[in-house]
C-alpha positions as CSV (number, residue, x, y, z in Angstrom):
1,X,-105.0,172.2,25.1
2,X,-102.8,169.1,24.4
3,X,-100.0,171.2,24.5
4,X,-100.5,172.7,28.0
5,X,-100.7,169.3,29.5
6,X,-97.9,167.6,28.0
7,X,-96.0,170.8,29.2
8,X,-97.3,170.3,32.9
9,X,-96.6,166.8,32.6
10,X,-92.8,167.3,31.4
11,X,-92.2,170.1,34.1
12,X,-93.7,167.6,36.9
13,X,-91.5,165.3,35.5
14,X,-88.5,167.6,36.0
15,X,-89.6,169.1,39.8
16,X,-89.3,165.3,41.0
17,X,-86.0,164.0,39.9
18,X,-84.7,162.6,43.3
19,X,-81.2,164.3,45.4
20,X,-78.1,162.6,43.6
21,X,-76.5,162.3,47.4
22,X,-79.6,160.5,48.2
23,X,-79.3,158.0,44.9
24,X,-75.7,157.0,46.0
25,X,-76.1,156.7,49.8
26,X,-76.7,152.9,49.5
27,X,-73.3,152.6,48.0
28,X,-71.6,155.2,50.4
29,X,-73.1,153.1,53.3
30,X,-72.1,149.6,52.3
31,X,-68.5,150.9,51.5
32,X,-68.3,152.4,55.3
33,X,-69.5,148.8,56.3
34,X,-66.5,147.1,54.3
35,X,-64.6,149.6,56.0
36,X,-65.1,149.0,59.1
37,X,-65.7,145.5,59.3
38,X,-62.6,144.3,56.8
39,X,-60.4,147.0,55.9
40,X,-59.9,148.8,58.7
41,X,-59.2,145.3,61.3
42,X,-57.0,143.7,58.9
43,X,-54.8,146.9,58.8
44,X,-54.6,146.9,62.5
45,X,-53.1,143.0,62.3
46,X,-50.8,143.9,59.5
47,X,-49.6,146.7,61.8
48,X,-49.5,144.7,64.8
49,X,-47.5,141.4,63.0
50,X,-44.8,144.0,61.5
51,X,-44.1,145.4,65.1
52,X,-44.0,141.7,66.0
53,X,-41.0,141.3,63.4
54,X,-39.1,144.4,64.3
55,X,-39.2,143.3,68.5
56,X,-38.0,140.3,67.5
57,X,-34.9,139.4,69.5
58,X,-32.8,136.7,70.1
59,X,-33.9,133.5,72.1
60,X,-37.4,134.3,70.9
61,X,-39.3,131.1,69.7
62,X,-41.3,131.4,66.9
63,X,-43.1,129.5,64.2
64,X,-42.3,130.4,60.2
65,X,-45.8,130.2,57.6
66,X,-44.1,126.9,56.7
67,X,-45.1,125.5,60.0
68,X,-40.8,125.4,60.8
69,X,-40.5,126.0,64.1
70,X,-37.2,127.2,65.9
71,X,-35.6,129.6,68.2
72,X,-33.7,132.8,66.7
73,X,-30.4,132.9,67.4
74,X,-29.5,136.0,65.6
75,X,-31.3,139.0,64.1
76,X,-30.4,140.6,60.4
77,X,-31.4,143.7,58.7
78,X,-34.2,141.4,56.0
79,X,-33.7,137.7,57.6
80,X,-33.1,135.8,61.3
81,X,-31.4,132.7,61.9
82,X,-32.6,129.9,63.3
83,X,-31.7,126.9,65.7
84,X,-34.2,124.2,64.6
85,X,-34.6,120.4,66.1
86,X,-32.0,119.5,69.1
87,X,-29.2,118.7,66.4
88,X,-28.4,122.9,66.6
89,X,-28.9,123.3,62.5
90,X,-29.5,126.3,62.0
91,X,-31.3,127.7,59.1
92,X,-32.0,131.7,57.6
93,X,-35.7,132.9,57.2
94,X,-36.7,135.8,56.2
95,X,-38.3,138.2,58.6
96,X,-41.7,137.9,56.4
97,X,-42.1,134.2,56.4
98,X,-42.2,134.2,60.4
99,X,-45.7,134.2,60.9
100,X,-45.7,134.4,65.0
101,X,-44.1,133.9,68.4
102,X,-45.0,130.9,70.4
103,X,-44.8,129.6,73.9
């Protein structure tokens, strides 16, 4: 008799194990979540600052992530150069420390 119930018990133990799509859902949702709420929009500004730097054209002011800010007076293959301050220096940047056009 002992034996007939620890069998139902180890079979109703078996019949119950729960969906393994359903056990990893949480972590399928949360990684759609990072997705679309950090991935996905910080692709689109990479995207939309490297069309930025290949437009980039002469007489185009713009602002380098050093805070240097100057007008391009001629375009290169990896680098611009610069007219900064009134005194016409002019300085070479590369294309990936220009961080945006301004005004």
């Amino acid at each position: 008799m002992l034996e007939s119930i620890a069998y139902a018990a180890d079979t109703a133990q078996t019949a119950q194990q729960p969906n393994p799509l359903i056990q990893f859902f949480p972590f399928i949702a949360v990684f759609v979540v990072f997705y679309f709420f950090m991935i996905r929009p910080q692709q689109k500004q990479q995207k939309k600052h490297q069309e930025m730097l290949t437009a980039l054209k002469k007489g185009d002011r713009v602002v380098t992530s050093g805070g240097i800010l100057g007008e391009v007076s001629s375009v290169q293959q990896d680098y611009v150069v610069l007219n900064v301050g009134d005194s016409g220096a002019k300085i070479e940047v590369l294309k990936s420390a220009i961080s945006g056009l301004r005004q």
